[in-house]
C-alpha positions, 0 to 999 in steps of 0.5 A: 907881560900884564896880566889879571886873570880871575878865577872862582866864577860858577853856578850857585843857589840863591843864598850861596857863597863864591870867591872870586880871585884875581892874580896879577903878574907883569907890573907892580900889583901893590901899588895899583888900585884894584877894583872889580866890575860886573856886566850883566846881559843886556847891561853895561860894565859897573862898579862892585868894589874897590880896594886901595894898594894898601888894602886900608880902605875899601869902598862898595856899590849899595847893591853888594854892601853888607854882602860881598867884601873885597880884599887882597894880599899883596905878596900873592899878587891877588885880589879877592871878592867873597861874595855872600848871600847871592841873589839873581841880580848878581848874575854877570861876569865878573872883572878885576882891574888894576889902575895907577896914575896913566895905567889901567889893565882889565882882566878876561872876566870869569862868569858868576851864575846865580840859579835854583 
């Protein structure tokens, strides 16, 4: 069946660095769209990143540019988020999603804490 499930989520000082993986299995990863979100307490889901199924564009929100790049590799079915220079307002749980023409599929979340 479909799955995405993310990983490398966890508690990091202002100013640190964490990568967030996604893996992908159940359905044709290299032609979907990834993206990743994040929902915040208190706050709706919204848009980080977003990567075509060819990894030959990206695109960010203004909150992470210049700080969080996202790539994948296709053969591993993974999609990636390296987040840098992390600050409180980047504390959420993060989520990877796939999409194609009629599909979406959402990962689980994995939480990223951002503390001194």
């Amino acid at each position: 069946q479909v799955q995405l499930v993310e990983s490398g989520g966890g508690l990091v000082q202002p100013g640190g660095s964490l990568r967030l993986s996604c893996a992908a299995s159940g359905f044709t990863f290299s032609s979907y769209v990834m993206k990743w979100y994040r929902q915040a307490p208190g706050k709706e889901r919204a848009f980080v990143a977003t990567i075509t199924s060819t990894g030959g564009s990206t695109n960010y929100a203004d909150s992470v540019k210049g700080r969080f790049t996202i790539s994948r590799d296709n053969a591993k079915m993974t999609v990636y988020l390296q987040m840098n220079s992390l600050q409180p307002e980047d504390m959420a749980v993060y989520y990877c999603k796939a999409l194609s023409t009629g599909s979406t599929y959402w990962g689980q979340g994995t939480q990223v804490t951002v503390s001194s």
